[in-house]
C-alpha positions as CSV (number, residue, x, y, z in Angstrom):
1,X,-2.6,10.1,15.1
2,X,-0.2,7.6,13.4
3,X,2.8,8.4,11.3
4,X,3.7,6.1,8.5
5,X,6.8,5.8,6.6
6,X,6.7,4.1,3.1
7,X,10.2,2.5,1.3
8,X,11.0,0.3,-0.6
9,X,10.1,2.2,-4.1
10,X,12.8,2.3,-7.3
11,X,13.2,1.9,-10.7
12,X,12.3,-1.4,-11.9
13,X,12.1,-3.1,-15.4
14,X,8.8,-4.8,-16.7
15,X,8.4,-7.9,-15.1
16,X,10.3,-7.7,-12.2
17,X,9.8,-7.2,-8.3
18,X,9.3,-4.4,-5.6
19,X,8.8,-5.0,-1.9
20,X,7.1,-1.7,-0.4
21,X,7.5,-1.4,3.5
22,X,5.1,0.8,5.7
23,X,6.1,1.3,9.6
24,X,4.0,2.8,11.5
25,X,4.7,4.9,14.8
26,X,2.8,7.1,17.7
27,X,0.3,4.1,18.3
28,X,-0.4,0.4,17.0
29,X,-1.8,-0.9,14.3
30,X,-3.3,-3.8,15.6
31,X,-7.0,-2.1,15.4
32,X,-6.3,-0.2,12.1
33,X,-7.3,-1.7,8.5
34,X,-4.4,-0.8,6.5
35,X,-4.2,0.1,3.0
36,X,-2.1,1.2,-0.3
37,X,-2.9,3.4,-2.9
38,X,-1.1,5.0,-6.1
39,X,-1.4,7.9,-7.4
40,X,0.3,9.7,-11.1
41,X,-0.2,13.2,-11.9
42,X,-3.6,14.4,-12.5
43,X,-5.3,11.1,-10.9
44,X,-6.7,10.5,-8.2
45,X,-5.8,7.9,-5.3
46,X,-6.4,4.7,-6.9
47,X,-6.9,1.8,-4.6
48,X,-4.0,-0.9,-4.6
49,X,-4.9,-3.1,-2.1
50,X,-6.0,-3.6,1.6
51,X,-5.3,-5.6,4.9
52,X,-7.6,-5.6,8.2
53,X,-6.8,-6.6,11.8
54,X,-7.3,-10.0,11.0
55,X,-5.2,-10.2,8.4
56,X,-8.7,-10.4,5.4
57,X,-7.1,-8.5,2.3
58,X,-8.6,-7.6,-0.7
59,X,-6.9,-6.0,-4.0
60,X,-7.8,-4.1,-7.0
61,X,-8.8,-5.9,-10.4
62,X,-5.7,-4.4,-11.6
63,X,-3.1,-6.1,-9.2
64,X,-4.9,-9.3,-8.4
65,X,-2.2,-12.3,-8.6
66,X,0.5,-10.1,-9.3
67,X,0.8,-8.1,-5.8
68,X,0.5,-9.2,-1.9
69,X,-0.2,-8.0,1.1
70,X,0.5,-8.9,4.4
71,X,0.9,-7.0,8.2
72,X,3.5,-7.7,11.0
73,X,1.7,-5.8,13.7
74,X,4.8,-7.1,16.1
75,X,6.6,-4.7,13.2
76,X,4.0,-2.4,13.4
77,X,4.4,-2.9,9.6
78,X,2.5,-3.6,6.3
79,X,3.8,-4.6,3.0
80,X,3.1,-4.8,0.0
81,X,4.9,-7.4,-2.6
82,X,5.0,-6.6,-6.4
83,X,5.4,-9.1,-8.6
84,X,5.2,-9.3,-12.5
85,X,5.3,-5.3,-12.7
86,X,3.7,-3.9,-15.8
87,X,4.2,0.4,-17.2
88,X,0.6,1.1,-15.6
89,X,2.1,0.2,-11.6
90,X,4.1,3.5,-12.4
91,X,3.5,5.7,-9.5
92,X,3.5,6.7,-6.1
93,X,2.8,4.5,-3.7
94,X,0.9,5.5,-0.3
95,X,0.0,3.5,3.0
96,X,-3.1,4.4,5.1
97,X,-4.5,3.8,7.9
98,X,-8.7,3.9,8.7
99,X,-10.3,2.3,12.1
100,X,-12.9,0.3,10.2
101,X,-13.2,-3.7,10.4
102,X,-11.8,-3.9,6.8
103,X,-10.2,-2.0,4.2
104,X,-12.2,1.1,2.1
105,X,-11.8,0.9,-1.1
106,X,-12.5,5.1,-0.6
107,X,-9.6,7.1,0.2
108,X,-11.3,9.9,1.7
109,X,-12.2,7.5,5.1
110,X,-8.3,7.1,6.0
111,X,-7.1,8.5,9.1
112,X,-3.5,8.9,8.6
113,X,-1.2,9.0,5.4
114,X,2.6,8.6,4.5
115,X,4.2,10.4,2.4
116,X,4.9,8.0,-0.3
117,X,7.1,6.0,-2.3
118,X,8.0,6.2,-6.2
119,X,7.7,2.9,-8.3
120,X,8.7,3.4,-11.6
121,X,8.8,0.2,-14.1
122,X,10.5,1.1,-17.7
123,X,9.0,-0.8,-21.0
C-alpha cells in the first residue's frame, strides 16, 4: 500500500497556471505508473494524464499542450503543470498509483488514491 498526498490546488483565473504535487509514502514509486484524474459532482473519474516508470506520458484530448507531467522518483513525487486553464479543468484533482508498464486510461485498475485537490478556474 502507498499513501499519496495531492497539493497544490486553488482558485485560479482563466488562463492562468496551477502546479499540482503528489508525494508518495509507505513504498517507492519507481515501479508504479502514475496517474491524475478529475472528477465534478455527478461524474465520473475522468482521465487527466499519465506517467510510467520510464518517464512515457500520455494525456487526455482535453489537456494536450496545455498540461504536463513529469516524476521525481528521488521525490517520490509526480506533478502535474497546468497551463492555459479553461472553466472545464474545474475540479478535483486525484493522483494514482497502478503496477502496470504504463498508465490506464481506466480508473478502476489503480491501486492506491489520494484524496485530492480542488482546482477551480473562474470565467
Amino acid at each position: 500500500q502507498v499513501q499519496l498526498v495531492e497539493s497544490g490546488g486553488g482558485m485560479v483565473q482563466a488562463g492562468g497556471s496551477l502546479g499540482l504535487s503528489c508525494v508518495a509514502s509507505g513504498r517507492t514509486l519507481s515501479r508504479y505508473a502514475i496517474s491524475w484524474f478529475r472528477q465534478t459532482p455527478g461524474k465520473e473519474h475522468e482521465f487527466v494524464a499519465g506517467i510510467n516508470s520510464r518517464g512515457d506520458t500520455r494525456y487526455s484530448d482535453s489537456v494536450t499542450g496545455r498540461f504536463t507531467i513529469s516524476r521525481d522518483d528521488a521525490k517520490n513525487t509526480v506533478y502535474l503543470q497546468m497551463n492555459s486553464l479553461k472553466s472545464e479543468d474545474t475540479a478535483i484533482y486525484y493522483c494514482a498509483a497502478a503496477r502496470f508498464p504504463n498508465a490506464p486510461r481506466v480508473a478502476g485498475v489503480y491501486e492506491d488514491w489520494g484524496q485530492g485537490t480542488q482546482v477551480t478556474v473562474s470565467s
